[in-house]
BALUM-338256 format. One record per atom (N, C-alpha, C, CB): atom name; x, y, z. Coordinates in steps of 0.05 Angstrom, whole numbers, always signed. Each point is the difference from the previous one (the first is absolute). Glycine has a CB too. Layout:
% BALUM-338256
R  at    east   north      up
R  CA       X       Y       Z
...
This chain:
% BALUM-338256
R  at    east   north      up
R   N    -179    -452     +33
R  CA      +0     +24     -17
R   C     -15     +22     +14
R  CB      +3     -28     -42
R   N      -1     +58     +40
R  CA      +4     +16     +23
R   C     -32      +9     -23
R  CB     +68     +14     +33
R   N     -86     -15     -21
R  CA     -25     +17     -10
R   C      -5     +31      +3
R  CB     -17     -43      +9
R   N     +15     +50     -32
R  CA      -7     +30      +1
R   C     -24      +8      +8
R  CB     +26      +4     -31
R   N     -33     +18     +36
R  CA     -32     +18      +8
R   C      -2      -2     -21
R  CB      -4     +34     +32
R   N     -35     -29     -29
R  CA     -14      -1     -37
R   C      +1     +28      +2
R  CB     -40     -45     -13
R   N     +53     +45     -16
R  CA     +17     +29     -19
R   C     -34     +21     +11
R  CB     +41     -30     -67
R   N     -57     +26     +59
R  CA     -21     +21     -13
R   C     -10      +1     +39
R  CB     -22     -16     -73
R   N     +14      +2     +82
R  CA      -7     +11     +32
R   C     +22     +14     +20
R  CB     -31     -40      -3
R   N     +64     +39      -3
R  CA     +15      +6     +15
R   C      -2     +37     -17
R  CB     +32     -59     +18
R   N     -30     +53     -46
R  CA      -3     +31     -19
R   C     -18     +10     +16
R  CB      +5     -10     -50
R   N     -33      +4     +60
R  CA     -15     +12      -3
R   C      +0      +8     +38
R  CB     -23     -21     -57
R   N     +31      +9     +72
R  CA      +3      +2     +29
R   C     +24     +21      -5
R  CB     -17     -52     +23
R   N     +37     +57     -35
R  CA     +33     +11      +9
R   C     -19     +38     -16
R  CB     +64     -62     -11
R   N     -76     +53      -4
R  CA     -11     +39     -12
R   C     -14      +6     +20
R  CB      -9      +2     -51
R   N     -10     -19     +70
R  CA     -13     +16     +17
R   C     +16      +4     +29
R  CB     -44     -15     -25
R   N     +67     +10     +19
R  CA     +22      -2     +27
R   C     +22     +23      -1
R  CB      -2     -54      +0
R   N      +8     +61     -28
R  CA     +17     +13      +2
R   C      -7     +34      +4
R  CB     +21     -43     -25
R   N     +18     +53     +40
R  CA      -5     +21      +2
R   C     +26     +13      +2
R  CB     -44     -10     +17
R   N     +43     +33     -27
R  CA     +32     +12     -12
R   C      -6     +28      +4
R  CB     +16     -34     -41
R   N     -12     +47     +60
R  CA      +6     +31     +10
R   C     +20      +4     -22
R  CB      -8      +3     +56
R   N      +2     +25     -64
R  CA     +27     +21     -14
R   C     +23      -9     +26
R  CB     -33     +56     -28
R   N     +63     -46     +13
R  CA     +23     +11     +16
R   C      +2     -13     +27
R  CB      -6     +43     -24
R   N     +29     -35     +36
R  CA      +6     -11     +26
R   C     -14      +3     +25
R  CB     +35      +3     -19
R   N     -30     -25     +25
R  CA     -23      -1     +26
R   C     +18     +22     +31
R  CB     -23     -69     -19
R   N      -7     +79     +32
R  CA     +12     +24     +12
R   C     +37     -13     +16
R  CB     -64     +25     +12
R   N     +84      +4      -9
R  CA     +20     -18     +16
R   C     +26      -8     -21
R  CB     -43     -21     +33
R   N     +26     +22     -59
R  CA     +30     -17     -20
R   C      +8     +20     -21
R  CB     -19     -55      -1
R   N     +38     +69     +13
R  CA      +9     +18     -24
R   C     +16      -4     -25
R  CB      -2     +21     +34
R   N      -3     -28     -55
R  CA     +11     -13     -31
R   C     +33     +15     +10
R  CB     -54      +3     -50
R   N     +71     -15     +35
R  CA     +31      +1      +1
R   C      +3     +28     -30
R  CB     +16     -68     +22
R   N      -5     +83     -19
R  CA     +10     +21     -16
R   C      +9     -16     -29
R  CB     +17     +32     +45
R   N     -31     -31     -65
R  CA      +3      -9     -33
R   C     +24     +13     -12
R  CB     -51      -3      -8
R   N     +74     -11      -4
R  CA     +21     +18     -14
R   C      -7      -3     -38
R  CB     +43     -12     +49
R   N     -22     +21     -63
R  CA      +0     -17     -18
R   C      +4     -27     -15
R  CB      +1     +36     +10
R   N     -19     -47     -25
R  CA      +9     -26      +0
R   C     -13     -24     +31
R  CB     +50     +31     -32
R   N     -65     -18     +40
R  CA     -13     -13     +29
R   C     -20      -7      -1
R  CB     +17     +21     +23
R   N     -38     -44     -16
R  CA     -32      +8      +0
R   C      -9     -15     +31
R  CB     -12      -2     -65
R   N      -2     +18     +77
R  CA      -9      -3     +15
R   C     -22     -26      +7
R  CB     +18     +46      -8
R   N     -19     -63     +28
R  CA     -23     -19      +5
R   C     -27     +14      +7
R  CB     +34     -33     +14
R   N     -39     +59      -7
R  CA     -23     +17     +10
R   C      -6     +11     -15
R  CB      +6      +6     +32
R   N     +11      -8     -70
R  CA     -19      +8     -21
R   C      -1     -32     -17
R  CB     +13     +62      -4
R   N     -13     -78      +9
R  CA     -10     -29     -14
R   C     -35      +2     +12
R  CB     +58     -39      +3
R   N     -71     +26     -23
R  CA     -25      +8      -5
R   C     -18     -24     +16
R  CB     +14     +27     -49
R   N     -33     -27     +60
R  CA     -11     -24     +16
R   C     -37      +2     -12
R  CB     +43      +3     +53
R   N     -46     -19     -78
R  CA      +8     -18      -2
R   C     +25     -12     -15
R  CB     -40      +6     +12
R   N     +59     -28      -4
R  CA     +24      -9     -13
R   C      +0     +10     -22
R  CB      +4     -35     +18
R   N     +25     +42     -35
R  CA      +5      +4     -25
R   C     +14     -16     -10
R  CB      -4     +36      +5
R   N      -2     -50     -24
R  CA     +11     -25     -12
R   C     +17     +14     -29
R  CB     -47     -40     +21
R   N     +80     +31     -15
R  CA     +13     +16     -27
R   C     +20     -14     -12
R  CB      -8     +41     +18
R   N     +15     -39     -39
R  CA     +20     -18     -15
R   C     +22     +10     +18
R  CB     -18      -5     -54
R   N     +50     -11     +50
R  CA     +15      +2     +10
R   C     +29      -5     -28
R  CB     -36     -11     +53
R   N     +49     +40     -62
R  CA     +29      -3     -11
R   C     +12     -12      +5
R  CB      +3     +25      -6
R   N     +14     -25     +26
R  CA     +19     -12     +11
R   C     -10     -30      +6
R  CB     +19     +45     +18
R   N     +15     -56     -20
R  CA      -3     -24     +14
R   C      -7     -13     +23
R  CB     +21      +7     -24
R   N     -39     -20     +34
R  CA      -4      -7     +18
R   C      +9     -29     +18
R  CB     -28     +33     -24
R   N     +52     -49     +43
R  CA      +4      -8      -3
R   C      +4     -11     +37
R  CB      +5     +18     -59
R   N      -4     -47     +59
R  CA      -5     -13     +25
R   C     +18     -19      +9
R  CB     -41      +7      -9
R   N     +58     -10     +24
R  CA     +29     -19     +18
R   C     -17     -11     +23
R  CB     +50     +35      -7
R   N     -47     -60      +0
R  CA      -6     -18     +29
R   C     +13     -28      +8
R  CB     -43     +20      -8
R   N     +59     -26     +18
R  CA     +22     -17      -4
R   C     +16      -9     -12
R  CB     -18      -1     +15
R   N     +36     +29     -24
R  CA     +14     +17     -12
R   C      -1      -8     -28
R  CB     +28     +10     +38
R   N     -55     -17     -51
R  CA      +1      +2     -20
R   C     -30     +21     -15
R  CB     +34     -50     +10
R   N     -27     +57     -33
R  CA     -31     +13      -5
R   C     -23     -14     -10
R  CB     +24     +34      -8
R   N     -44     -32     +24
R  CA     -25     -18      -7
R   C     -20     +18     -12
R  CB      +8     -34     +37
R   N     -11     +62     -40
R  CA     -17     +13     -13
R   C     +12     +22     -13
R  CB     -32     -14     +27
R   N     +38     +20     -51
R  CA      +3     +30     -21
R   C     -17      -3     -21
R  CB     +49     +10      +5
R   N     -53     +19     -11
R  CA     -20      +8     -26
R   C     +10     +22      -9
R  CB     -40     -16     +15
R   N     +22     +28     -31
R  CA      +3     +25      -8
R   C     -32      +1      -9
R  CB     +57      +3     -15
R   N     -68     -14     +27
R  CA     -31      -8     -18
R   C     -19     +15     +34
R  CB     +11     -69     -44
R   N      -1     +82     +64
R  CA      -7      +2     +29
R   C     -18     +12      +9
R  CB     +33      -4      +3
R   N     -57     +10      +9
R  CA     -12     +16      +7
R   C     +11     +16     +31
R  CB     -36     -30     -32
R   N     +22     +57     +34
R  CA      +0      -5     +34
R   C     -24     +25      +7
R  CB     +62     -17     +11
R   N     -68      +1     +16
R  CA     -28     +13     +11
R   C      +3     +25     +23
R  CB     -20     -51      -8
R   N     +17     +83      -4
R  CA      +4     +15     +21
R   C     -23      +1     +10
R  CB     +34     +21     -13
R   N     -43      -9     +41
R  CA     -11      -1     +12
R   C      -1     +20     +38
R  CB      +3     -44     -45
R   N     -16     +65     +46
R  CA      -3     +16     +13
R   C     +23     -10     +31
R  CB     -55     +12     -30
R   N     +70      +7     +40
R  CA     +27     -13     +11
R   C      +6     -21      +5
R  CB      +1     +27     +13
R   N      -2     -45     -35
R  CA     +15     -18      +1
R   C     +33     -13     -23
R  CB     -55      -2     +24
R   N     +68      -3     -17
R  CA     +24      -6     -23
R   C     -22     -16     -20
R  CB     +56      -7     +33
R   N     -46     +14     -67
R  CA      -4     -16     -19
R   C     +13     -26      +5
R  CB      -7     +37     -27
R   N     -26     -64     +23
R  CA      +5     -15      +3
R   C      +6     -22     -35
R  CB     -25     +18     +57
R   N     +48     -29     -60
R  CA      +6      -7     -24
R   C     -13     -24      -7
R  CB     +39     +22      +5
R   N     -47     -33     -26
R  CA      -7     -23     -14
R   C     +20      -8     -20
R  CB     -45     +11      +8
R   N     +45     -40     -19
R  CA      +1      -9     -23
R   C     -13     -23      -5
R  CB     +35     +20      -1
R   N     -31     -20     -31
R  CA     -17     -28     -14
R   C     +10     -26      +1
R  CB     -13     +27     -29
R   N      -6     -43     +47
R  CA     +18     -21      +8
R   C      +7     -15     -25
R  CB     -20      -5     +47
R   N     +28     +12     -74
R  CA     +14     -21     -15
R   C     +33     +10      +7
R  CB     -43     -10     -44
R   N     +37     +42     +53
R  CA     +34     +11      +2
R   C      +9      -4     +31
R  CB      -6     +42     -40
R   N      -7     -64     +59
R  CA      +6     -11     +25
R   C      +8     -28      -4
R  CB     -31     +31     +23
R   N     +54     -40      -5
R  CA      +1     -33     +14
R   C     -23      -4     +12
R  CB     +46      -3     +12
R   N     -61     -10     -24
R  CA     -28      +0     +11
R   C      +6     -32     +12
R  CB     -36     +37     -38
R   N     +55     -49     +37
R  CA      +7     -35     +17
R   C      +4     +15     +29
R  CB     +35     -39     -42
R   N     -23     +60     +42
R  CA     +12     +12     +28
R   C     -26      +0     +22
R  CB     +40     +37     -28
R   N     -57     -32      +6
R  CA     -18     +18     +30
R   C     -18     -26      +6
R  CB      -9     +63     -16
R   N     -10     -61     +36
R  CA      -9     -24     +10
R   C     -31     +15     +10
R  CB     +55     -30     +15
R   N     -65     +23     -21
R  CA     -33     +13      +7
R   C     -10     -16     +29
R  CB     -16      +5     -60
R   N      +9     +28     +64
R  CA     -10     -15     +36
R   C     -22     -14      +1
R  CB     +15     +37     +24
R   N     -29     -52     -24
R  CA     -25     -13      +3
R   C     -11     +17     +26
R  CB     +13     -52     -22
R   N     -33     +61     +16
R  CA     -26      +8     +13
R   C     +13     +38     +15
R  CB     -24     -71     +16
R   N     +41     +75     -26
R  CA     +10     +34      +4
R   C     -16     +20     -21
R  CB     +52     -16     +13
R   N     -76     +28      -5
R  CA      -9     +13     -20
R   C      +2     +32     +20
R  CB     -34     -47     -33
R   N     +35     +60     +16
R  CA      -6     +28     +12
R   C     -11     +27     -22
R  CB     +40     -18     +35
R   N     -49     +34     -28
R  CA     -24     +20     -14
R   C     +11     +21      -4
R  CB     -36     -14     +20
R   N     +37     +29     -40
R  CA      -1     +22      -2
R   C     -12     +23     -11
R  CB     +23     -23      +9
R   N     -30     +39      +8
R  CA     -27     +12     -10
R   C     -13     +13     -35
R  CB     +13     +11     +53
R   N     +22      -9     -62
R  CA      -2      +7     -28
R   C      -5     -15     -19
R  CB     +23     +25     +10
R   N      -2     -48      +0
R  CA      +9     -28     -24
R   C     -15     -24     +12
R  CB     +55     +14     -12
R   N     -69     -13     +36
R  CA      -4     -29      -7
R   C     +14     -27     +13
R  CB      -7     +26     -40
R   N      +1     -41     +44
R  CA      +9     -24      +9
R   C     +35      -3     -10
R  CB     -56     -20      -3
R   N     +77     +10     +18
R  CA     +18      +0      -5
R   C     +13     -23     +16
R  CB      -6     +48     -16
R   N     +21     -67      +2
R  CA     +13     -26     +21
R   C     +31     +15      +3
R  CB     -28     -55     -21
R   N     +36     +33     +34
R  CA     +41      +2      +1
R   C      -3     -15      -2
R  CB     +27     +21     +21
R   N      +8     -22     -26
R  CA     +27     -16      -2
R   C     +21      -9     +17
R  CB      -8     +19     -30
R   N     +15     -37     +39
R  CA     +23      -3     +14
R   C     +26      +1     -26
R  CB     -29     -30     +45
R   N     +49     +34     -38
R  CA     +30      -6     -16
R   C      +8     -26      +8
R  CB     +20     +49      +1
R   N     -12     -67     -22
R  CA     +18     -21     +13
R   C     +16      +7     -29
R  CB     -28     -44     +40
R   N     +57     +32     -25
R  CA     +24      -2     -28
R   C     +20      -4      +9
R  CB     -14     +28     -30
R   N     +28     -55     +23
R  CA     +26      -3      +6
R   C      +2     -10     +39
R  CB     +14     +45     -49
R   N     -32     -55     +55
R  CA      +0      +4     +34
R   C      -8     +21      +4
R  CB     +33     -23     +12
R   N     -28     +39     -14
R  CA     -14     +33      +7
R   C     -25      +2      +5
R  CB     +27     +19     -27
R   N     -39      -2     +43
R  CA     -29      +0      -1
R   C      -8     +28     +19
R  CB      -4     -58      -7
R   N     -24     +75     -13
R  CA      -9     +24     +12
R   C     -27      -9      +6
R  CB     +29     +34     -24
R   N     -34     -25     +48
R  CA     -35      -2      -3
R   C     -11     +25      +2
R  CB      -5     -44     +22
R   N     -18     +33     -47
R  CA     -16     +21      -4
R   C     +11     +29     -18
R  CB     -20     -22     +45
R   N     +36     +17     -62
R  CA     +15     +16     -18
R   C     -11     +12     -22
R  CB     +29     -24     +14
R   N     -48     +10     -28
R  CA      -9     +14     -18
R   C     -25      -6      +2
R  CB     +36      +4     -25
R   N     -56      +9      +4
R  CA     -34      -4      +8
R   C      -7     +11     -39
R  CB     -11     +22     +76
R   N      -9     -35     -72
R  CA     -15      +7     -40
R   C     -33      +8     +15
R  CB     +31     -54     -48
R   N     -36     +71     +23
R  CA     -39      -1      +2
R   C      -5     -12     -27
R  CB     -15     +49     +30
R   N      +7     -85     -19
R  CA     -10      -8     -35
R   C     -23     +15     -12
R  CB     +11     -46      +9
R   N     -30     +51      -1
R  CA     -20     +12      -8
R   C     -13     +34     +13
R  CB      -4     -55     -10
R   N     +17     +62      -2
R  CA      +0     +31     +12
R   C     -26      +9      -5
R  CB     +49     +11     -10
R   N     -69      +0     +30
R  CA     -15     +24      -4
R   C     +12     +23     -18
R  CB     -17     -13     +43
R   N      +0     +27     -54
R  CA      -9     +24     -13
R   C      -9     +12      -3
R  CB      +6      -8      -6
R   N     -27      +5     +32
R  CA     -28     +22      -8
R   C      +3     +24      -6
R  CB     -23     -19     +25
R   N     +46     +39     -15
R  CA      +7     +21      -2
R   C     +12     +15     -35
R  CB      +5     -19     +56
R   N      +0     -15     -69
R  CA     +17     +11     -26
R   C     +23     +14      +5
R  CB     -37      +4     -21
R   N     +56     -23     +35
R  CA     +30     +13      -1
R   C     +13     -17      -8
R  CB      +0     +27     +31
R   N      -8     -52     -55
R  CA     +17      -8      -8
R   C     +13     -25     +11
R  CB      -1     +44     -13
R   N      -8     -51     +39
R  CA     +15     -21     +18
R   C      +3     -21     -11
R  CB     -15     +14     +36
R   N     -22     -21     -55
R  CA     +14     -27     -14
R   C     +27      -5     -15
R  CB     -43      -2      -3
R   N     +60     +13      +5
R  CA     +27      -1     -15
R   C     +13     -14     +13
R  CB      +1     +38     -18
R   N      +6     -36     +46
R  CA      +9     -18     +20
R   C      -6     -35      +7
R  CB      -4     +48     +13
R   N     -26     -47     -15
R  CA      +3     -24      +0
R   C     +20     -19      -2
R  CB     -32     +17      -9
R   N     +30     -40     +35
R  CA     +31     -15      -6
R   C     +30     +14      -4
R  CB     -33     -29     -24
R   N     +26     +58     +28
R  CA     +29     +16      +1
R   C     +23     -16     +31
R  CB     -33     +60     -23
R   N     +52     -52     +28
R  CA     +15     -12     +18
R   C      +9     +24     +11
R  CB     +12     -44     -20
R   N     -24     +57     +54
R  CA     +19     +23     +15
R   C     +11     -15     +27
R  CB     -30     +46     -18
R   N     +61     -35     +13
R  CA     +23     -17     +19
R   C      -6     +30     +25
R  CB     +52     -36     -44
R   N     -50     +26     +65
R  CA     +12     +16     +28
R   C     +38      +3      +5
R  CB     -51     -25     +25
R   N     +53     +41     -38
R  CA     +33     +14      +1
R   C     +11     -15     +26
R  CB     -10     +56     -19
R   N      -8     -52     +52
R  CA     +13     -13     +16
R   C      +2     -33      +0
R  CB     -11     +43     +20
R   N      +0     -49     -46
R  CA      -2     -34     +13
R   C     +18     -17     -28
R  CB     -64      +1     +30
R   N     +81     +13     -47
R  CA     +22     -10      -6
R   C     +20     +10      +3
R  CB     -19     -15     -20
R   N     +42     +11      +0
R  CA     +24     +13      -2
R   C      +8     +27      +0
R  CB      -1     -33     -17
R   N     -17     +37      -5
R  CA      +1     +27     -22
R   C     -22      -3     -21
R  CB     +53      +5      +2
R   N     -56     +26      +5
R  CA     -23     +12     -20
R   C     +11     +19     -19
R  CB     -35      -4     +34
R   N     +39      +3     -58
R  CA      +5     +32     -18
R   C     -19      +8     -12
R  CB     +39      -6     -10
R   N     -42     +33      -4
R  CA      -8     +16     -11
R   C     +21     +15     -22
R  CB     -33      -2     +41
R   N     +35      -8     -57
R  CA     +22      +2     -23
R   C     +27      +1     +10
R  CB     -30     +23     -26
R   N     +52     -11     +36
R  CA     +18      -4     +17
R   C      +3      +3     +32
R  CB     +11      +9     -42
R   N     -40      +1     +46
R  CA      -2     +11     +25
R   C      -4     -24     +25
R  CB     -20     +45     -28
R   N     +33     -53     +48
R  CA     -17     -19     +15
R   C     -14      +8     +20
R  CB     +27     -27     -11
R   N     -55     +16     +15
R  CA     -22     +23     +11
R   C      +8     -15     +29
R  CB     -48     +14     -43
R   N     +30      +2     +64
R  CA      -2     -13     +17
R   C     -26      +3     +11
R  CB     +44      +0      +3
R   N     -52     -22     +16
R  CA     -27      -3      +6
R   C     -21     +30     +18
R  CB     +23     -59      +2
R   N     -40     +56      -8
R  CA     -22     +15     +11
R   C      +3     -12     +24
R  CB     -33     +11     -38
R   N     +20     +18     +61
R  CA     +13      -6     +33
R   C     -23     -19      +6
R  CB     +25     +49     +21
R   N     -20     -67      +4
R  CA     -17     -13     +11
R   C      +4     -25      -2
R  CB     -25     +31      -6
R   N     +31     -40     -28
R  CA     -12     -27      +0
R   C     -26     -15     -14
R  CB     +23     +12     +36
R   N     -44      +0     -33
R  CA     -27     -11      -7
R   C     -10     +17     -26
R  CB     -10     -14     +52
R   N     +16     +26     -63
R  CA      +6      +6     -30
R   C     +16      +3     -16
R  CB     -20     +10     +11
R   N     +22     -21     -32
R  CA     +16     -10     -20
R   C     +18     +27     -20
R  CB     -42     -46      +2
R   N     +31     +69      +3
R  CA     +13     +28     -19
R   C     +30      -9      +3
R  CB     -37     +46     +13
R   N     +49     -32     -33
R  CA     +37      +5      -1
R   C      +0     +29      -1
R  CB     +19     -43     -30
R   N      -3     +49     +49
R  CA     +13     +27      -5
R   C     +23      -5     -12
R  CB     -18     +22     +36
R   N     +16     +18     -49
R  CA     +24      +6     -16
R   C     +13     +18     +10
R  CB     -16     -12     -34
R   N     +34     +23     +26
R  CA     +18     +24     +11
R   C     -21     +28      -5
R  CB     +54     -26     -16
R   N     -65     +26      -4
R  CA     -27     +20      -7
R   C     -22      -5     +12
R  CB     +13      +4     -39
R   N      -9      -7     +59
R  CA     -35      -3     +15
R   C      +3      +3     +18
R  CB     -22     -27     -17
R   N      -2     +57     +22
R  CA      -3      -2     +31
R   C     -26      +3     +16
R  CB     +41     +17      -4
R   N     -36     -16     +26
R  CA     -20      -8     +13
R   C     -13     +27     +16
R  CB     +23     -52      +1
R   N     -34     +40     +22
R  CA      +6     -25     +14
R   C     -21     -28     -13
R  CB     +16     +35     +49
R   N      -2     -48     -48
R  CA     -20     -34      -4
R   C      -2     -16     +20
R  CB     +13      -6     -42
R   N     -41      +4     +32
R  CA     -15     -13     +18
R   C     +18     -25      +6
R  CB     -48     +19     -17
R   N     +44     -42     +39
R  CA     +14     -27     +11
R   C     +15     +12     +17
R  CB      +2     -31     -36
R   N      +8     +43     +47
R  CA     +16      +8     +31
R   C     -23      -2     +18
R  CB     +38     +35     -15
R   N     -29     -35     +31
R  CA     -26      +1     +26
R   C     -11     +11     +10
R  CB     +10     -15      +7
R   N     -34     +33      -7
R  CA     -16     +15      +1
R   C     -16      +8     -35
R  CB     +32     +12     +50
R   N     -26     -27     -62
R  CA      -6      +7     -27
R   C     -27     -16     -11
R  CB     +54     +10      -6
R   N     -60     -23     +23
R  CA     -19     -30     -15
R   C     -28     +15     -14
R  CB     +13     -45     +45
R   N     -15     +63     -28
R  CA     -28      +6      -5
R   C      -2     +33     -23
R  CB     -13     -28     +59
R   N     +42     +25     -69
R  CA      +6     +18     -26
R   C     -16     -16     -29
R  CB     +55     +18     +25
């Protein structure tokens, strides 16, 4: 079983760590806003944790293993909103917990993955939860807890009510873009240190 950091010393190490400049870093000029658009260089750092209307909904060997309507998602200074759900509204048999994969994040907190298995099929490293979310900030994170966010590139299909998103560039973060979002976002190469 994959052991977590103790909650109250990692809280109290990640506030005297963090650090979040206003706006884009020199070099990155935000993409022109239309109507109906929102920009990743006005998502707010620290994360914004927000209910989600629409359906939210997940294909992974061609069947669906996660929809809700119950969804959160986390914006966050250029980066794509990254989606959650409540794992009662996930195939929670699908996913397979990595033993000893832990990784940090400076807002939320300790966070494991998932591999996909289903049907023969198999993703590694597809989805990731924060069981016990930090808060010191009061944004609400405890809501997440045990939530379930899939990486667009590491199944089938991802939607956003009819829309099917596609992954945030790079790879190593989990956001979905929409047809309404622009950038530039961070994960292309030269971007890490956005």
């Amino acid at each position: 079983m994959t052991e977590l950091p103790d909650k109250q010393a990692l809280t109290q190490y990640l506030a005297q760590h963090r650090n979040w400049p206003p706006g884009p870093p020199p070099g990155v000029t935000p993409e022109p806003v239309g109507e109906g658009e929102e920009s990743v260089w006005d998502f707010p750092r620290p994360p914004r944790l927000e209910d989600v209307a629409s359906t939210l909904k997940v294909v992974f060997a061609g069947q669906v293993i996660a929809e809700t309507t119950s969804g959160h998602r986390m914006r966050e200074t250029a980066g794509a909103p990254v989606y959650l759900f409540p794992p009662e509204d996930v195939q929670m048999a699908a996913l397979k917990l990595i033993d000893g994969k832990v990784s940090v994040c400076e807002w939320k907190g300790a966070c494991l993955y998932y591999d996909l298995e289903l049907d023969g099929q198999h993703s590694a490293e597809a989805a990731f939860t924060y069981p016990d979310p930090i808060d010191d900030l009061n944004q609400g994170y405890e809501k997440i807890g045990g939530h379930i966010a899939f990486y667009a590139s590491r199944v089938d299909a991802a939607f956003i009510g009819d829309e099917q998103v596609t992954p945030q560039p790079g790879g190593f973060y989990a956001g979905w873009v929409t047809k309404n979002l622009r950038g530039p976002i961070k994960g292309a190469p030269g971007s890490n240190s956005w």
